[in-house]
Every structure is written in structure tokens, then in C-alpha cells.
VOPAGU-2260 file (C-alpha; in pm, 1 decimal, decimal comma):
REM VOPAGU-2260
SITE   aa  ch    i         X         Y         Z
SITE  UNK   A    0   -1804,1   -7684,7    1293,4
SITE  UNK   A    1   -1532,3   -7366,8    1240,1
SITE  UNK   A    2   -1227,3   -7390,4    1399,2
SITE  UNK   A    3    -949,3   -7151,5    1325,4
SITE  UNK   A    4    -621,5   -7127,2    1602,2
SITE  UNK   A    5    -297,4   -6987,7    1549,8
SITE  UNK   A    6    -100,9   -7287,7    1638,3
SITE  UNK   A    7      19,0   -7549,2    1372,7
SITE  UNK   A    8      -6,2   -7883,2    1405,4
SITE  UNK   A    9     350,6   -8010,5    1559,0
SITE  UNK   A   10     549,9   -8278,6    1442,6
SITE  UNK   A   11     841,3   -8407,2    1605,2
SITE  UNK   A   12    1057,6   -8708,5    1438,1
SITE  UNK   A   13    1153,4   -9022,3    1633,2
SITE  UNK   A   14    1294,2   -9378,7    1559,3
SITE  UNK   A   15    1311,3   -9222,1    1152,1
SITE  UNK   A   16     934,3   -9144,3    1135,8
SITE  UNK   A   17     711,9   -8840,5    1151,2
SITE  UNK   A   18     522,6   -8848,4    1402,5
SITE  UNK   A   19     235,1   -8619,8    1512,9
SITE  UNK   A   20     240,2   -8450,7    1884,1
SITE  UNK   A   21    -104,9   -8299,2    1888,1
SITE  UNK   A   22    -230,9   -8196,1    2226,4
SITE  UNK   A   23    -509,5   -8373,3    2349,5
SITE  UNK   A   24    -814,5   -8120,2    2412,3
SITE  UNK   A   25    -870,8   -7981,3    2760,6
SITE  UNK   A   26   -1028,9   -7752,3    2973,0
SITE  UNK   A   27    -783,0   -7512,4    3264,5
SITE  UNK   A   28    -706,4   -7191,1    3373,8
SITE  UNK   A   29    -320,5   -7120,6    3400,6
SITE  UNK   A   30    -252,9   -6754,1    3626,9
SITE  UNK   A   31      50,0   -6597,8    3652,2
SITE  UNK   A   32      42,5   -6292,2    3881,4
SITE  UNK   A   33     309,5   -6062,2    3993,1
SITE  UNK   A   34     345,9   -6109,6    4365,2
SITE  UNK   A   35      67,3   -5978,5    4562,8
SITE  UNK   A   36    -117,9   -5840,0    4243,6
SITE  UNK   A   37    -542,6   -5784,0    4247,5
SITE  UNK   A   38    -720,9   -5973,7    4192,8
SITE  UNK   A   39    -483,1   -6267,0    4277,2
SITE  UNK   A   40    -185,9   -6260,8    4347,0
SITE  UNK   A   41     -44,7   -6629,3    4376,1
SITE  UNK   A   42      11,1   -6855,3    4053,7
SITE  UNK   A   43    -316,2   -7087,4    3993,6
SITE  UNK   A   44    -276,9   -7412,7    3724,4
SITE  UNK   A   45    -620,1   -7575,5    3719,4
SITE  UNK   A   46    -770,3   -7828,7    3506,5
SITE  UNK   A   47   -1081,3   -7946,6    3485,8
SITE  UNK   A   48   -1294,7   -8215,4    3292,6
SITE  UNK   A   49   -1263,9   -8148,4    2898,0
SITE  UNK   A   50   -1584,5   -7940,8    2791,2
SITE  UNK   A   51   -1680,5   -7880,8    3202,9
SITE  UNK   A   52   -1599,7   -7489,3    3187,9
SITE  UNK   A   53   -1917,1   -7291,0    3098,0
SITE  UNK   A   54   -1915,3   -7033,2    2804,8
SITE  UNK   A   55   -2210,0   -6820,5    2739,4
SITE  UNK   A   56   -2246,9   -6507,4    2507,4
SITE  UNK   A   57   -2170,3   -6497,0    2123,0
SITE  UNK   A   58   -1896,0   -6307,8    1889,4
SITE  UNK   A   59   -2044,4   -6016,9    1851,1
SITE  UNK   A   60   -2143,7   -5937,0    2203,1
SITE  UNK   A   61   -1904,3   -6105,9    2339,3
SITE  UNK   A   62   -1808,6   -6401,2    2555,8
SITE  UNK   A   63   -1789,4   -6492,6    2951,3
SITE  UNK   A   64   -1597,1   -6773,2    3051,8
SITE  UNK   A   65   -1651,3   -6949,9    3418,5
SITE  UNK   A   66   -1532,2   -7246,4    3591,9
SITE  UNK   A   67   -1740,4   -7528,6    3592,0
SITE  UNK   A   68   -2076,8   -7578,4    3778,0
SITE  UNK   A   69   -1982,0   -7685,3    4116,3
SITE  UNK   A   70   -1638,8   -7617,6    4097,3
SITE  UNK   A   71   -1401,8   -7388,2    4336,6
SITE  UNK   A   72   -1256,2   -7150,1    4379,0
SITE  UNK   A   73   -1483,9   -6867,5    4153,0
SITE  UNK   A   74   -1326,3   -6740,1    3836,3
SITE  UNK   A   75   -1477,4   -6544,8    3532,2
SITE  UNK   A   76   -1314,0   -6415,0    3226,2
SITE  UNK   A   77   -1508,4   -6185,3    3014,1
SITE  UNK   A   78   -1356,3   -6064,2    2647,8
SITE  UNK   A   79   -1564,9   -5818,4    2445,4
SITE  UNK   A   80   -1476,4   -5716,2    2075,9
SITE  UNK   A   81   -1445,1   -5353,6    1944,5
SITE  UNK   A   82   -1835,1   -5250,5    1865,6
SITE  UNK   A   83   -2056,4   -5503,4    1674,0
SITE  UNK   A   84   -1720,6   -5658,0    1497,3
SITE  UNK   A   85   -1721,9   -6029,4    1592,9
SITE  UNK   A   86   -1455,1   -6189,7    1776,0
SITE  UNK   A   87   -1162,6   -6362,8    1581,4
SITE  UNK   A   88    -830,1   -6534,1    1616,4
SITE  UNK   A   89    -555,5   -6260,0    1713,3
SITE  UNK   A   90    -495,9   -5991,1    1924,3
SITE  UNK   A   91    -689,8   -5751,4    2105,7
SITE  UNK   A   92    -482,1   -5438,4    2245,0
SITE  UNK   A   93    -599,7   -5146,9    2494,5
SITE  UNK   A   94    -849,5   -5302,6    2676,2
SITE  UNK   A   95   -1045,0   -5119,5    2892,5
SITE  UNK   A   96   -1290,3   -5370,3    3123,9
SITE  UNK   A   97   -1609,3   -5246,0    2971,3
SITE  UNK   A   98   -1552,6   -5174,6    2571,5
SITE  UNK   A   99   -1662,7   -4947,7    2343,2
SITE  UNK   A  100   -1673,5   -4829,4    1936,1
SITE  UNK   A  101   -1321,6   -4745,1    1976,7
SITE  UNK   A  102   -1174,4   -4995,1    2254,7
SITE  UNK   A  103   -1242,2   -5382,5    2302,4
SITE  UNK   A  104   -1285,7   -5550,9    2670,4
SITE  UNK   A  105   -1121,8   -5745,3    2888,6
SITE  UNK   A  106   -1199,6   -5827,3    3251,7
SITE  UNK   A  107   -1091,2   -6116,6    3495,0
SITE  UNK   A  108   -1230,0   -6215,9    3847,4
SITE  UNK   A  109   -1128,8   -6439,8    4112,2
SITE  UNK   A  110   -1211,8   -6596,2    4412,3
SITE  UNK   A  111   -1452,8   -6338,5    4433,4
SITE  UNK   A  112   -1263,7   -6048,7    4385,6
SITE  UNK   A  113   -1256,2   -5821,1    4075,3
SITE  UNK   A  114   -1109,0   -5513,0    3942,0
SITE  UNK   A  115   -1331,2   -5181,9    3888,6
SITE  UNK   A  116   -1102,7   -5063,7    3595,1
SITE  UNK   A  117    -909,1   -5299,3    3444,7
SITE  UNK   A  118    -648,4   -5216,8    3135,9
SITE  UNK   A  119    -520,0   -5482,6    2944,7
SITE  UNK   A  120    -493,2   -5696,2    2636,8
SITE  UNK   A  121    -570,5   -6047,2    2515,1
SITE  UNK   A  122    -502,1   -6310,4    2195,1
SITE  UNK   A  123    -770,7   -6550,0    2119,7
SITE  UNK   A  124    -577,8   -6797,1    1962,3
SITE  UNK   A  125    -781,8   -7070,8    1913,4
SITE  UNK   A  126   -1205,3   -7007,5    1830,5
SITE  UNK   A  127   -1462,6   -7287,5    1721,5
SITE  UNK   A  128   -1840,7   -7264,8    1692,5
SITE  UNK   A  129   -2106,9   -7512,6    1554,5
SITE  UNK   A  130   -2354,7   -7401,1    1309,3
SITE  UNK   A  131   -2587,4   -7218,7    1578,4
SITE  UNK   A  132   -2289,5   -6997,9    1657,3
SITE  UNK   A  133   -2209,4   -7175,1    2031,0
SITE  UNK   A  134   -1861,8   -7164,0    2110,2
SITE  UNK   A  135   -1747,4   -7560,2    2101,9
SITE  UNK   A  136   -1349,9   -7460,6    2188,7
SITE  UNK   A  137   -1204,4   -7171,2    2327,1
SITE  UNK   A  138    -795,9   -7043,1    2372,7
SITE  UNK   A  139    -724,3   -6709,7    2530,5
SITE  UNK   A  140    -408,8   -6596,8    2662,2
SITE  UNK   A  141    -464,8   -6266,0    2877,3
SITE  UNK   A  142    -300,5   -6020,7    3039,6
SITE  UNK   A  143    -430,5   -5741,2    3271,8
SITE  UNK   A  144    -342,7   -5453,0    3571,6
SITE  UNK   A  145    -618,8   -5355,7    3802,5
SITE  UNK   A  146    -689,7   -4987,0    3876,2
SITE  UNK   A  147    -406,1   -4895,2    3679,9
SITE  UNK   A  148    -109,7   -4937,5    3515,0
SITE  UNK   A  149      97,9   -5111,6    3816,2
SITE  UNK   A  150      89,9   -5499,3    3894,3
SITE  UNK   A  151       6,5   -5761,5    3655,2
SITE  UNK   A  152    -169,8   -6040,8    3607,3
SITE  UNK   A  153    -167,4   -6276,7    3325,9
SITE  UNK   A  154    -316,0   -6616,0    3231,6
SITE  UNK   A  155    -437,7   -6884,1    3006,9
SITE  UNK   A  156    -772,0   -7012,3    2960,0
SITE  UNK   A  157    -839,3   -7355,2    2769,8
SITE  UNK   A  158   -1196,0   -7467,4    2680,0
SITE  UNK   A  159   -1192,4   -7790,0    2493,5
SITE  UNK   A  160    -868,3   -7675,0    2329,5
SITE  UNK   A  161    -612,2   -7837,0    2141,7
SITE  UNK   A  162    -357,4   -7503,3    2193,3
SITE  UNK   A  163    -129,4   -7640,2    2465,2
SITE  UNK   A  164     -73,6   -7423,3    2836,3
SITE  UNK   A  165     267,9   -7432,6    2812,6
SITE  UNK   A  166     568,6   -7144,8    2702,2
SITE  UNK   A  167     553,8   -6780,8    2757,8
SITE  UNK   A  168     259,7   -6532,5    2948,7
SITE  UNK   A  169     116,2   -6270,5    2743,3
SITE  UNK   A  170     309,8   -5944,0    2834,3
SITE  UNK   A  171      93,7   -5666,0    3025,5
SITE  UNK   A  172      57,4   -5305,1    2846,7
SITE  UNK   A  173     252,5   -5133,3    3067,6
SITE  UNK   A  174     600,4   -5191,1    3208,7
SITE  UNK   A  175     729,2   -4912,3    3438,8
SITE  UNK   A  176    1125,2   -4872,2    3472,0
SITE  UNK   A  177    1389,3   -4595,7    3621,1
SITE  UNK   A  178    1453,7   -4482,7    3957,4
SITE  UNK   A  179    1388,5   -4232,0    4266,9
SITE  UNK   A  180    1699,2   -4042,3    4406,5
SITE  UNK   A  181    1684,6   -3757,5    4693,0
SITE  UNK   A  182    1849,2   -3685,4    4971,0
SITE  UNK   A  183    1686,6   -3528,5    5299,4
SITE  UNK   A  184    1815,6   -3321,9    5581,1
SITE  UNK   A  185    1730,2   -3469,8    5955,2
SITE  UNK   A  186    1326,4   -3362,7    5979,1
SITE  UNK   A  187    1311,1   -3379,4    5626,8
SITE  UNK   A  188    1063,1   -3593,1    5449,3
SITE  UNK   A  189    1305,0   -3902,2    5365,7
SITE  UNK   A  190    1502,1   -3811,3    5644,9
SITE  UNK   A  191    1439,2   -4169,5    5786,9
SITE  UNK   A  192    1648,8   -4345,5    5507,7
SITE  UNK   A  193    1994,5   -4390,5    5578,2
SITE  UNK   A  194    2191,6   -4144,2    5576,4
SITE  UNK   A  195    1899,9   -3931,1    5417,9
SITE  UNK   A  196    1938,8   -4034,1    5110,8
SITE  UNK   A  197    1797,6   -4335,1    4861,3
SITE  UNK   A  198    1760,1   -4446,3    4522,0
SITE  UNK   A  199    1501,0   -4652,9    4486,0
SITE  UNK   A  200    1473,2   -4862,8    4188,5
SITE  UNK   A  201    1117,8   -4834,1    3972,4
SITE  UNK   A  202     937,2   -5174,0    3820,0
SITE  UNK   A  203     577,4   -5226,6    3718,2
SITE  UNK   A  204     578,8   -5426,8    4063,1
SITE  UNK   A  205     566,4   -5139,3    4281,7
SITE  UNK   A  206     470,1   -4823,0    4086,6
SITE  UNK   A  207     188,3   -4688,1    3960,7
SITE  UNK   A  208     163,1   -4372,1    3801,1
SITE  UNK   A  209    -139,1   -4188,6    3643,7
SITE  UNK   A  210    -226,3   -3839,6    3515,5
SITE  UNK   A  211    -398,7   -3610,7    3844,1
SITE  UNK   A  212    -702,5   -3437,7    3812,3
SITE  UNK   A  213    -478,4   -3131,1    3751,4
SITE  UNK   A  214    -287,3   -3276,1    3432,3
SITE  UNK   A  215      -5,1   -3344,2    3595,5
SITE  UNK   A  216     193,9   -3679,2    3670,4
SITE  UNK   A  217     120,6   -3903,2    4037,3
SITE  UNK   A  218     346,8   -4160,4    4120,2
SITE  UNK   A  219     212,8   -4414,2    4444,1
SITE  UNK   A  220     546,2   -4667,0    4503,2
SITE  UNK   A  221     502,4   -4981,2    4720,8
SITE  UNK   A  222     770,3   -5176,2    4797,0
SITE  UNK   A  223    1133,6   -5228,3    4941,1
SITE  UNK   A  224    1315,4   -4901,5    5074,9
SITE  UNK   A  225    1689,9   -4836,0    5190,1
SITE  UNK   A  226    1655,4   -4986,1    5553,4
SITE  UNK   A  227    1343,1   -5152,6    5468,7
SITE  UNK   A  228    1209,2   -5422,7    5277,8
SITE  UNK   A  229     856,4   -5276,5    5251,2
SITE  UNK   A  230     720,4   -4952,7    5251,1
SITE  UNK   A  231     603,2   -4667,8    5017,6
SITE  UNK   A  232     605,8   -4328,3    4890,7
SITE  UNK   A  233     412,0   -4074,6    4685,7
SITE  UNK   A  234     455,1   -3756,3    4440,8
SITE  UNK   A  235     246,9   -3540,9    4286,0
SITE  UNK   A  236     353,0   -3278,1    4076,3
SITE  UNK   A  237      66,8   -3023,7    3917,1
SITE  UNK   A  238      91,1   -2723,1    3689,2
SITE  UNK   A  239     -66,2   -2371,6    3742,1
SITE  UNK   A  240    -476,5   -2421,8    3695,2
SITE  UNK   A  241    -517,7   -2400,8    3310,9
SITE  UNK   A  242    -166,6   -2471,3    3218,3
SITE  UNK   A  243     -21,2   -2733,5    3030,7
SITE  UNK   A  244     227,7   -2972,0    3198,3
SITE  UNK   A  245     537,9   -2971,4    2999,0
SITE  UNK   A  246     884,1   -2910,7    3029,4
SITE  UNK   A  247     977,2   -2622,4    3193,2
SITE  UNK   A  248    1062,3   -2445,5    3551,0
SITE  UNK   A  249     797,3   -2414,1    3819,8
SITE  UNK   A  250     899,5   -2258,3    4107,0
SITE  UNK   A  251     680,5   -2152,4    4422,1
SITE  UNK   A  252     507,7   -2434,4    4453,5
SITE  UNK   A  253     257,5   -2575,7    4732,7
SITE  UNK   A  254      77,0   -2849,8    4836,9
SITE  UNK   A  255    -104,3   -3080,3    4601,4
SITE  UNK   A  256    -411,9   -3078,7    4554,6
SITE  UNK   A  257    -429,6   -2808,2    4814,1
SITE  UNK   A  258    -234,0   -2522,6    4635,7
SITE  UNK   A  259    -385,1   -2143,4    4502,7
SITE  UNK   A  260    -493,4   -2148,1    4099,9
SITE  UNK   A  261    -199,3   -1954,6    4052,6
SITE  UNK   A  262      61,1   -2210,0    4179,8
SITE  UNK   A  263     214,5   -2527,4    4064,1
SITE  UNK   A  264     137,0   -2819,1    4275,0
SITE  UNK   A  265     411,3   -3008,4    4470,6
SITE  UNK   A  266     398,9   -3335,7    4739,2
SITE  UNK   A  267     606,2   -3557,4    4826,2
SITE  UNK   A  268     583,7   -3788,8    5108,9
SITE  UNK   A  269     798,4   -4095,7    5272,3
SITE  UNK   A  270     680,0   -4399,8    5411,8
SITE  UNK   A  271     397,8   -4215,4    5630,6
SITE  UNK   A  272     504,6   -3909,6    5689,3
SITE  UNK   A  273     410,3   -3584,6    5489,9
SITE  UNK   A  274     361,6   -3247,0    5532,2
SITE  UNK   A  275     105,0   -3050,7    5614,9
SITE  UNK   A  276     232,4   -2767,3    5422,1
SITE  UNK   A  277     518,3   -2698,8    5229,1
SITE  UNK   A  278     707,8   -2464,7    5001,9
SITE  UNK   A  279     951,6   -2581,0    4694,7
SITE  UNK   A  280     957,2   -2599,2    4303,4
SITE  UNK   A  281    1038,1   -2821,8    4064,5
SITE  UNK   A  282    1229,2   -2871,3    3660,7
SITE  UNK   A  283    1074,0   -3130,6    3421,0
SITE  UNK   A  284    1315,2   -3202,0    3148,8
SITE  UNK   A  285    1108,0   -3462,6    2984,4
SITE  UNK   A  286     793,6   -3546,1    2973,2
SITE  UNK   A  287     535,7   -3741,0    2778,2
SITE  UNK   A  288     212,9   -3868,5    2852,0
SITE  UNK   A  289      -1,8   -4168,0    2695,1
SITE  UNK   A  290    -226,6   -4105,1    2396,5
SITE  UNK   A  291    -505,0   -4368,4    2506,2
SITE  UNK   A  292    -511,2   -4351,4    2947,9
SITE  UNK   A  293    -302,2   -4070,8    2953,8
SITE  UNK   A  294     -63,0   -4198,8    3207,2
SITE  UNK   A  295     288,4   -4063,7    3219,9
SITE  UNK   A  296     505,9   -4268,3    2970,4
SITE  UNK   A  297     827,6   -4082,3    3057,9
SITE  UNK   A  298     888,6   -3787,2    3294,5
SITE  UNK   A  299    1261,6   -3672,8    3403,6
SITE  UNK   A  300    1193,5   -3355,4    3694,3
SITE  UNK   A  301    1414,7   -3258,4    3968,1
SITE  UNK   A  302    1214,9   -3089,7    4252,9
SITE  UNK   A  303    1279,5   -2927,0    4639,2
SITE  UNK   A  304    1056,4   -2942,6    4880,5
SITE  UNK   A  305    1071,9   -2776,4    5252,4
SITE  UNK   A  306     791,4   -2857,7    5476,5
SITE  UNK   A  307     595,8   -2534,7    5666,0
SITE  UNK   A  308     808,1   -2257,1    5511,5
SITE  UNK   A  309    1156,3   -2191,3    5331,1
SITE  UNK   A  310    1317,6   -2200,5    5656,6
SITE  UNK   A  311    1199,1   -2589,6    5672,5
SITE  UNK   A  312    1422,8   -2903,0    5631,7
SITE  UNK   A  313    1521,6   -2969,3    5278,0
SITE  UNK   A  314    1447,5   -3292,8    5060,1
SITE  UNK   A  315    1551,2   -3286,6    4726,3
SITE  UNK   A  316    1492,4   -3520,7    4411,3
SITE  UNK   A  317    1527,0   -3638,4    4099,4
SITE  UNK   A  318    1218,5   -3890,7    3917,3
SITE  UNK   A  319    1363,2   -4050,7    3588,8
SITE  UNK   A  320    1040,0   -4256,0    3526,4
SITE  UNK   A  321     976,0   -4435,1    3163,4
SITE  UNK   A  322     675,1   -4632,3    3091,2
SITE  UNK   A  323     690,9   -4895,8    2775,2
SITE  UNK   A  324     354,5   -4942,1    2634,4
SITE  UNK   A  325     218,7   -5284,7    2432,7
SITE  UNK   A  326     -22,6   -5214,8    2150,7
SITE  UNK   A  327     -54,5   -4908,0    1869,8
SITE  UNK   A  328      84,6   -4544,0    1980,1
SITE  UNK   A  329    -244,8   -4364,4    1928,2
SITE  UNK   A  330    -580,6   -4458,4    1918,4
SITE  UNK   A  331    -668,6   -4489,4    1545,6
SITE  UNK   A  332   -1007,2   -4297,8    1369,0
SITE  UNK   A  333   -1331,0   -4447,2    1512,7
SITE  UNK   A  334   -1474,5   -4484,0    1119,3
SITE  UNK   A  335   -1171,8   -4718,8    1078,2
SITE  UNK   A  336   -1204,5   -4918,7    1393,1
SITE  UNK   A  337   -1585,8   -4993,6    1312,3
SITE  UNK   A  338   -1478,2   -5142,0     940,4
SITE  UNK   A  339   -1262,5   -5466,8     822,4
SITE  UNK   A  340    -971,8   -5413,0     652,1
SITE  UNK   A  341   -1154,3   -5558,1     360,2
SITE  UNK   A  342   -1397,1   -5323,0     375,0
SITE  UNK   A  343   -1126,6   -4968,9     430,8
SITE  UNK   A  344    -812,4   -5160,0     251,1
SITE  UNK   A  345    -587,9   -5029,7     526,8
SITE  UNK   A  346    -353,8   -5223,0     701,3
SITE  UNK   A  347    -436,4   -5387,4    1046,3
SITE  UNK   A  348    -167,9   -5112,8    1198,7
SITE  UNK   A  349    -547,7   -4892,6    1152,6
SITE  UNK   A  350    -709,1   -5105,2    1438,2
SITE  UNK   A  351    -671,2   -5228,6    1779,3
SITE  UNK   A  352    -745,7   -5581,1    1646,1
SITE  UNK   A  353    -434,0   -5736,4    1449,2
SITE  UNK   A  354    -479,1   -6134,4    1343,0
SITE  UNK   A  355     -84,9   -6171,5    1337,0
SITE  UNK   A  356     -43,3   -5996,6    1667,6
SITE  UNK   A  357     156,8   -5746,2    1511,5
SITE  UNK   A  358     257,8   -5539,9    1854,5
SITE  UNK   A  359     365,2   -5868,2    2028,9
């Protein structure tokens, strides 16, 4: 049988003598979730009978890990390496749930609920077959956000594994931080805050931001508001059609998605209410965008929005939005990512796979 993990044997002394702490093998699935995350959102530590979880697939297509026959609630784990390159020990970064020549896989149901995108990344830190190539012990710490890059959840699953469930949850790719600040006029949209004004702190928790279908940056925020400890807000800014997003000044913009091809695209709304049309601009400072998903990974834009016309109530903002990304800054050459490192001599930095983890 192979077995190859990332974990030493421990040793611990006691009374004057060395003496080993090995973990006994075992079979569980450890979640962590942020609160209210999909596809659960409540922390889950089960264990099961050593060897009872099922494992089917191989290497190089790739493995599926369930709980056992019989057992409840539903859970599946699927990891899938980058092309025909078998599965090894270390870490797999960029996940998208279905993978490709250029991206491995990573998806995780529960309770019979799944995610139809998924973005993530996983370490396989402990891997055994038998001479027919069956898995015989399993380790995979995981981490993944549904949809896109907002909530998180990450876990542990053990199959007949010596690597213990305890310390630290694999990190999640994306980690949004900064902060929403306007202030409204009464009629205004955010004119229900207090006092018309807020600054609303960002987290991966409650934001979620993606490129639009017009290149430009969409923010979706749920969670606590000034006066209220749960509601949410959108904005949507969008260049000219054909344009570039970038820094710059944009003035006489209307409505996203609704506005002419020769307008930028503007929307903000507050905890349900909107406007049906509106006038306004909008400054971007700084901006950058994601070289893999394309989501915004830092934009800094000041904008003013009226609803109906220019005689209309006035909200106006300031975004400061930065996104920290897990894994390589660019997606390396697909020639690269379909060879070892024996086989290129480059460095693991060339991949998405790194044995030592090196992005951690």
C-alpha cells in the first residue's frame, strides 16, 4: 500500500521518555461555515465508523467522497485534479466546481443542497491506495463560497486517516474588506438611515461582488445597517458600451442595466427601495479586477445619484472595496499546467498544484 501525508509523526516526552502520540485512524466530516452560508450554514463535527465513508473514483479522474451507507444527514465531497494529472498530497488553488486543463475541482453538498458554481481550494494532505489503485485513506481539508466570492464554508474530511481534525480551517480564496459611506437627503435612496447617512463596514460575510455583464463592478451587501441589524443594499456601476472600466470620470450616468450605449451605468439602491430612474455620475480612483473570475479585487469610486431627474433628492457615496485573493496572481500557460515540474523544470509557482502549499 502507498501512503504519503503531510503530517509527521508526533512525539511528545513524558515521565523522561519519548513517547509516540499517533492518532488513531478515523473516519468524520468537520464543517465550519460562516453564519448562514450555502450550502450549510451551521458547524457539523461527525464521526463515523473507521473505513464506513464511501470513496469511489480514481486519481486521475478524480474522487467523490459520501457519508456512509445508511447514514444521515447527506453529504458529498467531490475533488478533481487539473486535466489527466493524478491527484497528490498538497494544494489545489482556484477551484472552479467542474475542472478543466487549466483549473482543478472542488465541490461540496449537504443535506441535500449544493452550489451551482462553486470557487474554492483544497489540500489533500494525507492519500493511500493499494496496488489496484483504490483509495484505502483519505485527508482533505477544504474550503469553498457558493455562487461567488461571498460566504464561506470550510471543512475537514477524514477517511481512515491518521491526520488528526483538530487546529486551523483552510482559508477561503477570497476575503472582502473596506467600507460603504453616503449620505442621503430625506426621499433619497438611504434616506431611511439615521440621519441619512451610514458607513457600513464590508467582510466576506455580507458582500459579494462580481464583474456585470457590462465590465463593470456589482456589489450585493447583506447584513447589519445603521438602525438595523439586517438588511441589504446594491451597486452597480457600468462603463459606456465598448469601453473599458478604469479609472477615470463618468458623468451622465443612468440606470443599470437599463441605460443608452452611450452612457455609463449607475444604481444604487437601500434596503428595498430603488429608483425607477435616475440621473448622477461617478469617479473611480482605483480599480483592479481578478485575473482568473474577474471579480473586483479593489475599487475606490465616489458617485451621485438623484432619482427621476437632477432636480431629485441627492445620495452620495464613496465604495473603498479590496478583495485579498488565496492562490497564484494569474493563471499560468496551459502547456505548463498539463506537465510535472519534472517534466518543464519550472518551479511549482508555474501551476495551480503546489506539494508544499506554497500560497498558504
Amino acid at each position: 500500500m502507498k501512503r504519503y501525508t503531510t503530517d509527521l509523526l508526533a512525539f511528545a516526552f513524558a515521565a523522561g521518555s519519548l513517547i509516540s502520540s499517533a492518532v488513531a485512524a478515523q473516519d468524520a466530516l468537520v464543517v465550519q461555515p460562516d453564519t448562514g452560508a450555502f450550502p450549510v450554514g451551521t458547524n457539523q463535527n461527525l464521526s463515523y465508523a473507521t473505513g464506513a465513508i464511501r470513496v469511489t473514483g480514481n486519481l486521475t479522474s478524480g474522487l467523490n467522497v459520501s457519508e456512509p451507507t445508511g447514514a444521515s444527514p447527506f453529504w458529498s465531497l467531490s475533488i478533481d485534479p487539473i486535466g489527466s494529472t493524478p491527484l497528490a498530497v498538497g494544494c489545489y488553488e482556484r477551484t472552479l466546481r467542474f475542472s478543466s486543463q487549466t483549473r482543478p475541482g472542488l465541490d461540496f453538498a449537504f443535506g441535500g443542497s449544493g452550489c451551482s458554481s462553486v470557487f474554492g481550494r483544497y489540500q489533500i494532505r494525507e492519500l493511500a491506495t493499494n496496488q489496484s489503485g483504490t483509495v484505502t485513506a483519505l485527508a482533505v481539508d477544504f474550503a469553498i463560497q457558493c455562487e461567488s466570492y461571498g460566504e464561506a464554508v470550510s471543512g475537514k474530511v477524514r477517511f481512515n486517516s491518521t491526520v488528526p481534525t483538530t487546529g486551523g480551517f483552510r482559508e477561503p480564496v477570497a476575503n472582502s474588506s473596506g467600507s460603504l459611506q453616503f449620505s442621503a437627503a430625506a426621499g433619497a435612496i438611504g434616506g431611511s438611515a439615521p440621519g441619512g447617512v451610514a458607513n457600513i463596514a464590508l467582510s466576506r460575510q455580507t458582500l459579494r461582488p462580481i464583474r456585470n455583464f457590462e465590465a463593470g463592478p456589482s456589489m450585493d451587501y447583506n447584513g447589519p445597517l445603521p438602525g438595523d441589524p439586517s438588511g441589504f443594499w446594491s451597486l452597480d456601476f457600468a462603463p459606456i458600451e465598448g469601453q473599458v472600466f478604469g479609472v477615470g470620470n463618468y458623468p451622465n450616468a443612468t440606470r443599470f442595466p437599463f441605460q443608452a450605449a452611450t452612457a455609463p451605468g449607475l444604481d444604487f439602491s437601500y434596503n428595498g427601495s430603488g429608483c425607477n430612474t435616475l440621473v448622477g455620475g461617478f469617479n473611480v480612483s482605483d480599480v483592479s479586477f481578478d485575473s482568473f473570475d474577474q471579480i473586483p479585487t479593489r475599487l475606490l469610486a465616489s458617485f451621485d445619484q438623484r432619482c427621476g431627474n437632477a432636480q431629485g433628492p441627492l445620495t452620495s457615496g464613496v465604495i473603498d472595496l479590496t478583495v485579498s485573493m488565496k492562490g497564484p496572481a494569474q493563471l499560468p500557460p496551459a502547456d505548463l499546467l498539463m506537465k510535472s515540474s519534472f517534466e518543464t523544470g519550472e518551479t511549482t509557482s508555474q501551476t495551480l498544484f503546489s506539494p508544499t502549499c506554497q500560497w498558504d
